[in-house]
N, C-alpha and C positions, 0 to 999 in steps of 0.2 A: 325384575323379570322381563325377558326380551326377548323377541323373535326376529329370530333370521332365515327366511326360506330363499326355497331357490328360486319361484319366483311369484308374482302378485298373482292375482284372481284370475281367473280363465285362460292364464299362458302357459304352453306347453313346455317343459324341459326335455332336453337330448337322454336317449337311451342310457343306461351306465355303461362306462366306457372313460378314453382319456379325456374326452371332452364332455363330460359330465359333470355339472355343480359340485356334486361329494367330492370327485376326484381332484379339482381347483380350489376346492376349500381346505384340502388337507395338507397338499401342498403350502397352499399361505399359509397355512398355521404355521407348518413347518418351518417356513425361511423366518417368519417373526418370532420363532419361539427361539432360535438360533441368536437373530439377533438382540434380544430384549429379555429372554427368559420367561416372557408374558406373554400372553394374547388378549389383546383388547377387543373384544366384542363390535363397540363402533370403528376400530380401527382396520378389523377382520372386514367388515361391509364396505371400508371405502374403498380397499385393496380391489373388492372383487368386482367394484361396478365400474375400477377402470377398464380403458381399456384394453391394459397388459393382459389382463387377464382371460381375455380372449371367450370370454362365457357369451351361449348362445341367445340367453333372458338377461334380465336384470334384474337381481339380488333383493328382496324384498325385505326391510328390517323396520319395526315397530318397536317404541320401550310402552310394554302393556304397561310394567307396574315401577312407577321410578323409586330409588334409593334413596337417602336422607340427602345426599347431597349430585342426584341423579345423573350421576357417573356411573358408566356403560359398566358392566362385568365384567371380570379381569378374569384369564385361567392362568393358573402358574402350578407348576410343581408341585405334589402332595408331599409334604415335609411330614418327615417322622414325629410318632406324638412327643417328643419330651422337646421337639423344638418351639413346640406351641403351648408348654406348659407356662403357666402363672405361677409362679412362686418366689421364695426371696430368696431361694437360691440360685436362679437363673440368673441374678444381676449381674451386672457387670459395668454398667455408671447409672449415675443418675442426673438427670438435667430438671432447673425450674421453669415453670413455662406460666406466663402472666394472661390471664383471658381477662381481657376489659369486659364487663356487660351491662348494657342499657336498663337491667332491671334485674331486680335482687334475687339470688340465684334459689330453686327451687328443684323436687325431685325430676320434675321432668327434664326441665335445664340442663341438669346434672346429667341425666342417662341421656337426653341429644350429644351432650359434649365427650362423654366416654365411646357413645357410637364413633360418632366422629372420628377419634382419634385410635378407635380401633381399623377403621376402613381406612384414612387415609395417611396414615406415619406409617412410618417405616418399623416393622415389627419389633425389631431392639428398642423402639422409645417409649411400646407400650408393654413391656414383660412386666413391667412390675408395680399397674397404673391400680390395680384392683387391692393389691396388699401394701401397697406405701400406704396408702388411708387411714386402712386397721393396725400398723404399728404407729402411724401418726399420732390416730389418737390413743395409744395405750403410752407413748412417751408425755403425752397434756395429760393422762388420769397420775402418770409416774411423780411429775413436775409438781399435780398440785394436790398430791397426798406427801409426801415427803417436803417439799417447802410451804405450802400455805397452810395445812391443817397445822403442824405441832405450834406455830407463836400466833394462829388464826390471824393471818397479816393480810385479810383482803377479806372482803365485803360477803362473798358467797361461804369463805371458810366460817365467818362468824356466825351465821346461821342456823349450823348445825349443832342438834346436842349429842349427848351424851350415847343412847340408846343408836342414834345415827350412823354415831363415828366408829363403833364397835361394828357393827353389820357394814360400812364402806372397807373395816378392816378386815374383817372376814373375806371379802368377797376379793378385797386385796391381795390378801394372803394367800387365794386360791391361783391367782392369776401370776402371781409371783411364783409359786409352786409349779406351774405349766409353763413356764419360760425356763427357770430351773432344769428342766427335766428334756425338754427339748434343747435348750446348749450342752446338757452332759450326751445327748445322745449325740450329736455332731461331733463333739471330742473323740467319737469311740473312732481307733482304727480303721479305714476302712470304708467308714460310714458312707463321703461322697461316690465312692465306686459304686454303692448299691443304688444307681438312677432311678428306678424305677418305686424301691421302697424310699427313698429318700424324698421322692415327689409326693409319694403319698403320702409322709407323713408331714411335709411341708403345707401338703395343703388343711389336714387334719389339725396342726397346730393352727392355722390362720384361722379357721371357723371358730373353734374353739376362744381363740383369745379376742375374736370379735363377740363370740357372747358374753365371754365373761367382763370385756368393755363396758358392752351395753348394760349386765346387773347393774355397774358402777355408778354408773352415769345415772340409769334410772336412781338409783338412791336417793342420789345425789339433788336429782332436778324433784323429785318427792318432797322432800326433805323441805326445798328450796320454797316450793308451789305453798307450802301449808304454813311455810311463814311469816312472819314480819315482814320478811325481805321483798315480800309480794302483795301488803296488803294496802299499801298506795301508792300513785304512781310515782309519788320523790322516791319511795323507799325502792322501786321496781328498776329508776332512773340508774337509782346508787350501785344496787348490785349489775348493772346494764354493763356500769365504769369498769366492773370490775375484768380484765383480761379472762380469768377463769370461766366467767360466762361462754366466752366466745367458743374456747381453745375445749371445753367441755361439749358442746353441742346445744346448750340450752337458751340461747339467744332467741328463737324464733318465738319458744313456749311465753318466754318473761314479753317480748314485747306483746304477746296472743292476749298475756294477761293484765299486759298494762292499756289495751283497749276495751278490756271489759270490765276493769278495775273502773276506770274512767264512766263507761255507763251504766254504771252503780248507782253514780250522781244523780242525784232526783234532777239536776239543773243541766244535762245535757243532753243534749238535742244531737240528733241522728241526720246524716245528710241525706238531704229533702233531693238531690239534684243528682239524678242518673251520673253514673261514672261509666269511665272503662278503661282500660289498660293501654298506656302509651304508645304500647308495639302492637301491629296487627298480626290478626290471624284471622286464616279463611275459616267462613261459616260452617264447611265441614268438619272444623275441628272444636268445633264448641256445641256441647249438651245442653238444650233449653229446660227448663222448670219454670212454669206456670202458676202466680196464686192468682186467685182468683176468688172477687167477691160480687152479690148480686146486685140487680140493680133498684135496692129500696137504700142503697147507702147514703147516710148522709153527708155533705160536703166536711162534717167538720168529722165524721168516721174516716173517710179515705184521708184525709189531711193527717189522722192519728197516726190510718193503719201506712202511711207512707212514710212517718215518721219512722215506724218502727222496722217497715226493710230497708231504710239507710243502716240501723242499727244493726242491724243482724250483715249485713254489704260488710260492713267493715267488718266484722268477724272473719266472714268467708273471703274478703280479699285480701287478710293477713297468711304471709307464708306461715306453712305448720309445717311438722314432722311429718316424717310416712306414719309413722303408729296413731296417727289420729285420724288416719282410712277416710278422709274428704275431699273433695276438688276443690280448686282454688277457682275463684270467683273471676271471670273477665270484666261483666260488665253487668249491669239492670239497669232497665228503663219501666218507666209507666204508660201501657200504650189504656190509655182511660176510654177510647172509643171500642175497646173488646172487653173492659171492665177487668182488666188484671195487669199484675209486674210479672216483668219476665226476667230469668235470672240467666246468662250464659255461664258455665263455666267450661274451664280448659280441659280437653281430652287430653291426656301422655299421648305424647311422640311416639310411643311404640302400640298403642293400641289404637279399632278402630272406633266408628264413631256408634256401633251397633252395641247395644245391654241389655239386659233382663234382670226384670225384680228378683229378690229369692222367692217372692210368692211364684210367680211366672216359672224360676228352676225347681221349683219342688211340686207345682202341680202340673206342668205340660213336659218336661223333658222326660226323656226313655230310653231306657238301657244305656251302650256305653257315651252317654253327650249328659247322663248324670255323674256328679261328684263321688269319687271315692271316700271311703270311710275316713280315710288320715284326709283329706279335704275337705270334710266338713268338720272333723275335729281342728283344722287350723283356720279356716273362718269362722268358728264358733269364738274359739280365743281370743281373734283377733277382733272381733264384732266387741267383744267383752274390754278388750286392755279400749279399744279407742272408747268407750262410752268414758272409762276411767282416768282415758287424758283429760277427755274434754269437761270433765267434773273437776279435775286436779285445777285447773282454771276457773273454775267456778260459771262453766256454761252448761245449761242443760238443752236434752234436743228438743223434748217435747214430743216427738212424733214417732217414737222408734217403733217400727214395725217391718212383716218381713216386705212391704210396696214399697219401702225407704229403705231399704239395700240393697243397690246394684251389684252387677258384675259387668265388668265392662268385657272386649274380646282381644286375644293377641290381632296384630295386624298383620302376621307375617302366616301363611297356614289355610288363608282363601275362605272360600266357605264354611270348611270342615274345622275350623282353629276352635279350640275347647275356649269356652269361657273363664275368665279368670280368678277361680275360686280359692282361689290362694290368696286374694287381694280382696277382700269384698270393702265396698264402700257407703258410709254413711251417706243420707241424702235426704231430702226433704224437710227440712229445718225447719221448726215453727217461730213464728217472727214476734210471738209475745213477749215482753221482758219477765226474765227468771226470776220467779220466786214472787211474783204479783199473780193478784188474780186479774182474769182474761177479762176488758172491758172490750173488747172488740171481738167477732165472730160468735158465731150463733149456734147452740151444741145443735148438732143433728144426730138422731139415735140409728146409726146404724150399726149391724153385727158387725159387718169387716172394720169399722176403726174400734169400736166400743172394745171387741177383745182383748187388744194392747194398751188401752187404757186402766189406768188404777182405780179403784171403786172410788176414791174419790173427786177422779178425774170426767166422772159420769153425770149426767142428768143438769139439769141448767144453773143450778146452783154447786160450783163444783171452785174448789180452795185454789190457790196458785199453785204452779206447777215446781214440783220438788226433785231433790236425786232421788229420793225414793220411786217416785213416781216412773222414771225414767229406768230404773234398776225392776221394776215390777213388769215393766214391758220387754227390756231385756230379756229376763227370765221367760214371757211369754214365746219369743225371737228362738232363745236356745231349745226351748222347748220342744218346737218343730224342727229347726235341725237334728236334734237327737232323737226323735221319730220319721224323721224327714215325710213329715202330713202337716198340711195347715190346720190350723187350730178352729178355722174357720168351719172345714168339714166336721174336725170334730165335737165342737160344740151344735151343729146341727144334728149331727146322730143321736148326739144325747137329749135333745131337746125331742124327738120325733114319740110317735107313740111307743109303747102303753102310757105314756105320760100325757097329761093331758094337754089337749090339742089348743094351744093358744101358744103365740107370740110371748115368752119373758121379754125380749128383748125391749120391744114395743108399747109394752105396759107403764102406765104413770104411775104417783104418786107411792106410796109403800110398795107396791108391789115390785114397781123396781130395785129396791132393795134387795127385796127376795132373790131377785133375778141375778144381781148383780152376786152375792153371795153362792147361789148356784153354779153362776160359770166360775166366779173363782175354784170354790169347790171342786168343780171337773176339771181347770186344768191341772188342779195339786194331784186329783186322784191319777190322772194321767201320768204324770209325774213317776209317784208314787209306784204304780202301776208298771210301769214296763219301761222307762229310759234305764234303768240300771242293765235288761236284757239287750239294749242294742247298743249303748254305749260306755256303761258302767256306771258302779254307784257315786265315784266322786262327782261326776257329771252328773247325775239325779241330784245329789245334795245340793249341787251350786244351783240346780235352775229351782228347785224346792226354797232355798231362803232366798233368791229373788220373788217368788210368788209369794212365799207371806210377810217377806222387810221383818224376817227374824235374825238382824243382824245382831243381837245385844249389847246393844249400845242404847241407856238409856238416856245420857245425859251427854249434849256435844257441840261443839264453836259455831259460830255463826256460817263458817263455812265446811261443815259437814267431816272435819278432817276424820275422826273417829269410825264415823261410817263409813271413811273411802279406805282407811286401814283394814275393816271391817271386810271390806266387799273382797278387798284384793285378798286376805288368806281367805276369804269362805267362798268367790269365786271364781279368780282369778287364779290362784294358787289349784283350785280342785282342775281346772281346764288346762293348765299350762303341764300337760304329760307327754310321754313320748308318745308317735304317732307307733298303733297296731301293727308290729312285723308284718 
């Protein structure tokens, strides 16, 4: 964004007329559009503060808001839509292009580098930067269903069984069927003349064969997570070797899982020594989080609990997937003189550094700056598939609730930019190791955490922290989305009179129990109660067996696979619908 006036602060311009700013500005466009076909904004100001140009002020130009790579604005000629379409039918060559990078490529990386090469190449070298990708990878699902599955001649095909390979061929067969149907319609007479329906239905095939991808892939990396393949790190190492990994998309998950495979080990030790990332970035683009503990701790407490955010550092500084809705970690240090670590992570390049809780969007925003109904039906999903990665790994969060989902904001849109509720992301990680009980931090009984907690994640004596536990709070998460009220309110209404007038909350001994079985209670009845009216009954079902861990599974592996088969049809599968006409 950039201003160009005619002239600075308290100087007067000439009447309109031939010697008036407009009238010299129009002109230069003119001759530079003549010769160049463009107009460059910085090149439009230099024109005019010579002085050919004969103007009575001079030329006032500021860049308020610079570009990715803060080059002036260009104008050029409004080109017809089908020359600006993305499709593969637009090709007409294609070149390879080698980006060296200082550090392993990530989604932000990724959408800098597309920006990039959308603003500054030459239009013909990016028609077909968006759909090379998704045929890319539908030639790697083609390559390693047809040569590595039938003699299992590589490391990630041996993995899979029976029940596997039948559901990758399903989903194969579907994908085969929609390439099918789209080269008989190209055959048809005629067909390229029709530009318009041709584009459209170019672009219809590409989304299409990008989801039916991603089923595949997921299967696949499913499949992957729950076996052998993944439960040490030689075996993790092995399938690492294997090309498939890469040429699949699952490389980032297996290394995710071979640093947490690793802190399994009773005998390893978490790095004690603040890190950060080789490449800088300015402090306005990094989001701080705060632990914080008081000051009775003792030297060999902090030594523990330092131990334990090295541990959890290396989690969040490994590259993930976007479906695991996390930021990736800069840097933590220990500043021990404010008594807490501070975690920086990385904002995207396309957002700003401004977000809000979901508690924050669902109790203070109003009218249209709230989410529509298909937006919270797809951050409800997506809140749900990322708990599900991050279990398929075998990490749990500990802390899911709605103060630990952001939304961060577009960057481009000023003040008034909608927050990005399409995107919602996890946050606030709890830094205990999974699946132990918590020998550090000290329960405090409040209503705002105790809600999201599982009953038996309550009161001072309270079991390690399990995927159920994490799926019981989820359920509490969707809950309020699918009423869109915090559960906070509602458990206080329900608590107020004709009931009698005491604190459950705050109550010791037995009585907490009580209590604890009462709020469960109120939020099933809620449930029960009215999510099938605002959102439907598959969505009441799904957040119904998150609240009572009625997955029926009674019996299952050390690493929960049963129950995560479990979650995804009962719900995963209920949330994953089409969004409301």
């Amino acid at each position: 964004m950039e201003l160009l006036a005619a002239a600075g602060d308290r100087a007067e311009t000439p009447q309109p007329g031939d010697g008036s700013f407009t009238t010299i500005m129009l002109k230069t466009m003119e001759k530079l559009f003549e010769k160049d076909h463009t107009i460059d904004i910085l090149e439009l100001h230099t024109k005019l503060v010579h002085r050919d140009a004969r103007l009575h002020t001079t030329p006032f130009h500021v860049q308020i808001r610079a570009g990715p790579t803060k080059r002036s604005v260009i104008l050029e000629q409004l080109k017809s839509p089908g020359e600006y379409q993305d499709s593969a039918v637009a090709w007409k060559a294609a070149v390879r292009v080698t980006i060296g990078m200082r550090e392993p490529l990530n989604e932000a990386i990724m959408d800098e580098i597309s920006r990039w090469l959308h603003a500054e190449a030459p239009g013909a070298f990016v028609a077909g930067l968006k759909v090379e990708s998704v045929l890319r990878q539908t030639a790697s699902i083609s390559n390693f269903i047809q040569e590595s599955l039938p003699n299992r001649s590589s490391a990630v095909a041996q993995t899979l069984d029976v029940p596997i390979l039948q559901q990758i061929g399903e989903a194969w067969g579907e994908l085969h069927h929609l390439i099918s149907r789209y080269k008989s319609r190209q055959s048809v007479p005629g067909f390229a003349e029709q530009k318009e329906h041709t584009e459209k239905l170019a672009n219809d095939f590409v989304k299409r064969l990008n989801a039916g991808n991603t089923e595949v892939i997921q299967l696949v990396e499913k499949a992957i997570m729950m076996s052998g393949a993944s439960s040490t790190p030689s075996q993790i190492d092995k399938t690492l070797e294997d090309p498939a990994s890469e040429s699949l998309g699952i490389t980032n998950q297996l290394v995710l899982r071979r640093i947490i495979c690793r802190q399994q080990s009773p005998n390893h030790k978490g790095n004690v020594t603040a890190t950060r990332s080789t490449v800088s970035v300015y402090p306005d683009r990094l989001l701080e989080e705060c632990k914080e503990y008081d000051e009775h701790r003792s030297p060999q407490e902090i030594k523990d609990m330092k131990a334990r955010i090295g541990l959890l550092a290396e989690v969040l500084e490994s590259q993930k997937p976007q479906s695991f809705r996390s930021l990736q970690l800069y840097e933590w240090k220990h500043e021990q003189h404010k008594r807490h670590f501070v975690y920086h992570f990385r904002i995207p390049d396309n957002c700003s550094n401004q977000y809000k809780t979901l508690y924050e969007v669902i109790t203070k925003l109003r009218r249209h700056s709230r989410p529509t109904l298909e937006e919270r039906l797809t951050m409800a999903f997506s809140i749900a598939k990322a708990v599900e990665q991050w279990h398929r790994v075998d990490w749990v969060h500990q802390s899911i609730s709605s103060h630990n989902i952001i939304f961060l904001q577009s960057l481009s849109g000023g003040s008034d930019a909608r927050l990005q509720f399409y995107a919602p992301l996890l946050h606030g990680f709890d830094f205990a190791r999974p699946n132990a009980k918590p020998s550090i931090g000290r329960y405090v009984e409040d209503i705002k955490h105790d809600i999201y907690r599982h009953p038996d994640r309550q009161g001072e004596v309270r079991d390690g922290h399990k995927k159920e536990h994490d799926l019981y709070s989820l359920g509490v998460v969707l809950l309020e989305i699918g009423l869109w009220r915090s559960t906070q309110d509602l458990v206080e209404d329900r608590a107020k009179p004709p009931q009698k007038p005491t604190k459950p909350l705050k109550l010791k001994s037995e009585a907490v129990q009580v209590a604890k079985k009462d709020m469960v209670k109120w939020l099933a009845d809620a449930a029960q109660d009215s999510l099938a009216h605002y959102v439907g009954s598959e969505y009441r079902d799904a957040v119904r067996t998150c609240l009572t861990s009625e997955f029926g599974v009674t019996q299952d592996d050390e690493r929960k696979s049963r129950l995560l088969d479990a979650m995804d049809r009962m719900v995963l599968q209920k949330l994953k619908r089409k969004p409301v006409a």
